[in-house]
Backbone as a printed PyTorch tensor [residue, N CA C, xyz], in Angstrom:
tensor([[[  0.8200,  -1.1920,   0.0000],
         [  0.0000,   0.0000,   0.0000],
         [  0.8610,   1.2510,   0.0000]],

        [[  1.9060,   0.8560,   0.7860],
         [  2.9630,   2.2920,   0.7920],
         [  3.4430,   3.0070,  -0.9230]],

        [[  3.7420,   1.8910,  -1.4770],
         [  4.0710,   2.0590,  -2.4710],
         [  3.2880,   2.4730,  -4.0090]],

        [[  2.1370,   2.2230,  -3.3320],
         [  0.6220,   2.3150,  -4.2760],
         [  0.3300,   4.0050,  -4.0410]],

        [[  0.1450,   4.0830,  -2.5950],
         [  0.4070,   5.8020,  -2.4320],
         [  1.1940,   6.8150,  -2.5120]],

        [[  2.6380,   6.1250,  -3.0070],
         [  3.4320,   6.9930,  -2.9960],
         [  3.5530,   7.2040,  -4.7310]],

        [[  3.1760,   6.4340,  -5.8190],
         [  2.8460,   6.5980,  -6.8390],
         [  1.5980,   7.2880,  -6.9950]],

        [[  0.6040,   7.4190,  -6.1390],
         [ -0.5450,   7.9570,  -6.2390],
         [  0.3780,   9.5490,  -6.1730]],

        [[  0.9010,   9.9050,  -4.9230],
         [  1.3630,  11.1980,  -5.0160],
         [  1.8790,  11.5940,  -6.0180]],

        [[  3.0360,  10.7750,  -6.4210],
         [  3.8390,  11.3180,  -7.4910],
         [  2.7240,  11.4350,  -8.7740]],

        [[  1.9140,  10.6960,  -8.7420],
         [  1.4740,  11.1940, -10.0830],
         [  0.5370,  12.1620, -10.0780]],

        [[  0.0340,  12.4420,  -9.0790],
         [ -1.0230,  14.1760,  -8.6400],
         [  0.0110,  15.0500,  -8.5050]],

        [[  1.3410,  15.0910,  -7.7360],
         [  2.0170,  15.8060,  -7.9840],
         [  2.5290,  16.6950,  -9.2510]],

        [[  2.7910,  15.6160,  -9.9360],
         [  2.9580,  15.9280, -11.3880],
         [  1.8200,  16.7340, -12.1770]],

        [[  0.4770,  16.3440, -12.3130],
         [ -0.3630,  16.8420, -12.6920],
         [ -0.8720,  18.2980, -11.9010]],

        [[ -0.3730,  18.6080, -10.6480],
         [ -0.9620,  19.9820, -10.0190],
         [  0.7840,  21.3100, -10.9170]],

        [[  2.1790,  20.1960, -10.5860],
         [  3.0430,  20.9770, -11.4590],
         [  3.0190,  21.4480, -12.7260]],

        [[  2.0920,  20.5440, -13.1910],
         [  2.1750,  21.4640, -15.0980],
         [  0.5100,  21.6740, -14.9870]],

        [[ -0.2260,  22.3400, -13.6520],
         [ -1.2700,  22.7030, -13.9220],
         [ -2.4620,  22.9440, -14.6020]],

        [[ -2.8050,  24.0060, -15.4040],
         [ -4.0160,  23.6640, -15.9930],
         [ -3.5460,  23.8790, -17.3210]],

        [[ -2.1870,  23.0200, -17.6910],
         [ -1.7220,  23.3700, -19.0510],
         [ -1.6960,  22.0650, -19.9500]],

        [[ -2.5600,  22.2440, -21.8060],
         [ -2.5890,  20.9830, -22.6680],
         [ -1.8370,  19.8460, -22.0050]],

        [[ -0.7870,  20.0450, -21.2110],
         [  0.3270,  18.6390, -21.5940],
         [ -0.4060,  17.4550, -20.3580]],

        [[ -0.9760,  17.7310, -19.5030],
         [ -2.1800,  17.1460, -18.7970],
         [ -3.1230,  16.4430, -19.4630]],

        [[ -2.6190,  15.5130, -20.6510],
         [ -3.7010,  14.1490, -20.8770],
         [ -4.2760,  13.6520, -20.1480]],

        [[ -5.6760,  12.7430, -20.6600],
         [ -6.6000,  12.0470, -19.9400],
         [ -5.7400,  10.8250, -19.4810]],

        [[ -4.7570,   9.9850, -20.0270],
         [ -4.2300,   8.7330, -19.6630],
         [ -3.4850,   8.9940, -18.3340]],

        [[ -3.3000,  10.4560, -17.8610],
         [ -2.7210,  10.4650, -16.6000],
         [ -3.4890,  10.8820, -15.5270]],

        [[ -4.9640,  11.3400, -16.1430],
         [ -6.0800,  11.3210, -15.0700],
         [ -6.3900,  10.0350, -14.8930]],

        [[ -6.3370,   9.1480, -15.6330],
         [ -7.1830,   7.6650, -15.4860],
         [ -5.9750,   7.2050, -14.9870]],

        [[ -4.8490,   6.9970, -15.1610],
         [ -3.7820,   6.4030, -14.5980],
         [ -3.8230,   6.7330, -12.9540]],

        [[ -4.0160,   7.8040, -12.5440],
         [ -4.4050,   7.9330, -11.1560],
         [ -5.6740,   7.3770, -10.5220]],

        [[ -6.5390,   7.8450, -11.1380],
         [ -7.6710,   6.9390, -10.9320],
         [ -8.0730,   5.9530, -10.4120]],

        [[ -7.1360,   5.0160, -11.6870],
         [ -6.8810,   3.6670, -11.6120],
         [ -5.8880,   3.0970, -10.2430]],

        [[ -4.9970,   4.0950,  -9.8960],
         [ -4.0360,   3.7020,  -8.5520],
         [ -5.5840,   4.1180,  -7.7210]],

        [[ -5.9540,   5.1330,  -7.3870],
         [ -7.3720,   5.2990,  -6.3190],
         [ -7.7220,   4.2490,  -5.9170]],

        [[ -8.1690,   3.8850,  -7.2950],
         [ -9.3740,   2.7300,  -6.8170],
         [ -8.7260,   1.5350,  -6.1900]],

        [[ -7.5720,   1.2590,  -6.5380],
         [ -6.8240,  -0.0470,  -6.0220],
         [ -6.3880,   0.2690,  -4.9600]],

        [[ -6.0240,   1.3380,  -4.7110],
         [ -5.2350,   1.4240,  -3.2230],
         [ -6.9270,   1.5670,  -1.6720]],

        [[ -8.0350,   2.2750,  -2.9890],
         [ -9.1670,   1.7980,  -1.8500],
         [ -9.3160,   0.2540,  -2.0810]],

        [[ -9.6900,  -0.5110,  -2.7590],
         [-10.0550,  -1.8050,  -2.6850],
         [ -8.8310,  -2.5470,  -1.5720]],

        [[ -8.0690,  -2.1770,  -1.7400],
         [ -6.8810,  -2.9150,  -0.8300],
         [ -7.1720,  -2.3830,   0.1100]],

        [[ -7.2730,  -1.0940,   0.8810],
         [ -7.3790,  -0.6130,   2.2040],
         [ -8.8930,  -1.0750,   2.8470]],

        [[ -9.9250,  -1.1640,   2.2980],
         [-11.0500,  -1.9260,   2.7050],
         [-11.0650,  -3.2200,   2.5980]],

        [[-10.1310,  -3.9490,   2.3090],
         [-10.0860,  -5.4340,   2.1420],
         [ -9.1700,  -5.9770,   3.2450]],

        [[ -8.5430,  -5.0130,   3.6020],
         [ -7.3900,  -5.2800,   4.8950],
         [ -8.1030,  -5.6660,   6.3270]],

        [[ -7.9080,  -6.3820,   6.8550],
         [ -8.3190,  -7.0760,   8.3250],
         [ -8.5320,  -5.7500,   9.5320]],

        [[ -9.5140,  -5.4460,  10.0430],
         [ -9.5110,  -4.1150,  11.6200],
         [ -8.5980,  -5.0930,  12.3350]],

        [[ -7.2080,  -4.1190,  12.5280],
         [ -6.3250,  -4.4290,  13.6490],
         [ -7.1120,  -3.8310,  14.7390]],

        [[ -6.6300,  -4.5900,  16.0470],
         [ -7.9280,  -4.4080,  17.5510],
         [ -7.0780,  -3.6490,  18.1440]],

        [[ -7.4320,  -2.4540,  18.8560],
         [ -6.3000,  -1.3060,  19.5710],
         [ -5.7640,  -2.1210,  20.4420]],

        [[ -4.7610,  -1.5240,  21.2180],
         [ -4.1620,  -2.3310,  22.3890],
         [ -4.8260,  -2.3260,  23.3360]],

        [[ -5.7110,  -1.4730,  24.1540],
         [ -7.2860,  -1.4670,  24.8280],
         [ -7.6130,  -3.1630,  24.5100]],

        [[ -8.0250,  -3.1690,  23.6350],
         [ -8.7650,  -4.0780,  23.2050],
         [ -8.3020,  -5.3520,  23.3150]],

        [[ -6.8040,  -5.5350,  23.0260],
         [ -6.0390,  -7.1890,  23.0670],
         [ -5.7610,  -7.4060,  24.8960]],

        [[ -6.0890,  -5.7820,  25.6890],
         [ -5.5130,  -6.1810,  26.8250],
         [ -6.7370,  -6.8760,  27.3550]],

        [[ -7.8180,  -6.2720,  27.3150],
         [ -9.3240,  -6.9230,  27.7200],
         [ -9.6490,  -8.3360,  26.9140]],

        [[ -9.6030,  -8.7010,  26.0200],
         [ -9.6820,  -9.7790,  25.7500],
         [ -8.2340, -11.1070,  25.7850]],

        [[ -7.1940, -10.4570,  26.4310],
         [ -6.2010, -11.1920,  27.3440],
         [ -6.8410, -11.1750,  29.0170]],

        [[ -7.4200, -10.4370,  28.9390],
         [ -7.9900, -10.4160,  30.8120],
         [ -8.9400, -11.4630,  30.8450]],

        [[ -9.8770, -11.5260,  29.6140],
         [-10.7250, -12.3040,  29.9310],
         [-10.5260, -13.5280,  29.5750]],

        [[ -9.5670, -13.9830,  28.6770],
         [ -9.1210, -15.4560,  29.1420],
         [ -8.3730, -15.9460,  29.9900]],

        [[ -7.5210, -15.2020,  30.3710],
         [ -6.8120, -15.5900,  31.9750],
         [ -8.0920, -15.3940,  32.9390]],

        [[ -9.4660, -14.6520,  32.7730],
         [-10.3160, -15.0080,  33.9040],
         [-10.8850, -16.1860,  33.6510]],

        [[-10.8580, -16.8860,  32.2500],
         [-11.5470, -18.1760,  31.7480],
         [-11.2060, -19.3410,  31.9690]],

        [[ -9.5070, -19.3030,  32.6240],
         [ -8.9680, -19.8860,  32.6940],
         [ -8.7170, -19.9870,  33.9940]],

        [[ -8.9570, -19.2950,  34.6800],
         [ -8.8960, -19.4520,  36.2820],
         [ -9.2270, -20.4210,  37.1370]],

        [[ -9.1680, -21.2210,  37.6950],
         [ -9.9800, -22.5100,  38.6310],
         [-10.9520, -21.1020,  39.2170]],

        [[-11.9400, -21.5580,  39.7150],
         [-12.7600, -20.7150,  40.4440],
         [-12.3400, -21.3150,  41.7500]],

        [[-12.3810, -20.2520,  42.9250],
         [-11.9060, -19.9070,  44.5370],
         [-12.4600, -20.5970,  45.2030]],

        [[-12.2530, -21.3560,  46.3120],
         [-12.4090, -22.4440,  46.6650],
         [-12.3010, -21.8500,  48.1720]],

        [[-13.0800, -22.5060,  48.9220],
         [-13.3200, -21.5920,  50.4100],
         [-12.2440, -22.4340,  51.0270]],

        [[-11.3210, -21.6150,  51.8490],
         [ -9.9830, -22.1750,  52.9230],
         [-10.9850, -23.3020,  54.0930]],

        [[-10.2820, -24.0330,  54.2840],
         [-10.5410, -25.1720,  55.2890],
         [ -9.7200, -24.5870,  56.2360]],

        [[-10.1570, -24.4270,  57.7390],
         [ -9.0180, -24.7010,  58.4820],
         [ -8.7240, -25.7340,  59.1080]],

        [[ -7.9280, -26.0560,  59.5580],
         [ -7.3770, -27.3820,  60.1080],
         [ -7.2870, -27.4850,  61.2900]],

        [[ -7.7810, -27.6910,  62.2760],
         [ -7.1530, -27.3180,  63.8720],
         [ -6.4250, -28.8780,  64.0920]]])
C-alpha cells in the first residue's frame, strides 16, 4: 500500500506541477484513478487491527476463563 500511495502522489504531484496546461492528458487522469481505486479496494479489504485497549481486555478475559474458580480455605485445627 505504501508504495501504491506513494505513486498515487507522485502522479497528482505531477499533474498539479504542469497545472491547468494541454500537456495534462486524460491517460494520466485515469492512470491515477486507476491507482485510487486499487489502493481503496486494498485498504477496505485489509483485516480491523484491535487497539491495544482491546487485546488487553480480551487477554484479561481469558486468563479469567482460565482461572480454577476460589475455593473456600478449610481450616485445620
Amino acid at each position: 500500500m505504501k508504495k501504491l500511495r506513494h505513486a498515487i502522489e507522485y502522479l497528482t504531484g505531477e499533474m498539479l506541477n504542469k497545472g491547468r496546461t494541454p500537456s495534462i492528458d486524460k491517460d494520466q487522469i485515469q492512470a491515477n484513478l486507476i491507482l485510487m481505486a486499487c489502493n481503496r479496494q486494498i485498504y477496505f479489504e485489509c483485516p480491523v487491527s484491535p487497539t491495544d485497549s482491546e487485546r488487553v481486555l480480551a487477554m484479561q478475559s481469558l486468563l479469567l476463563a482460565r482461572t480454577p474458580p476460589h475455593t473456600e480455605e478449610v481450616e485445620i485445627l
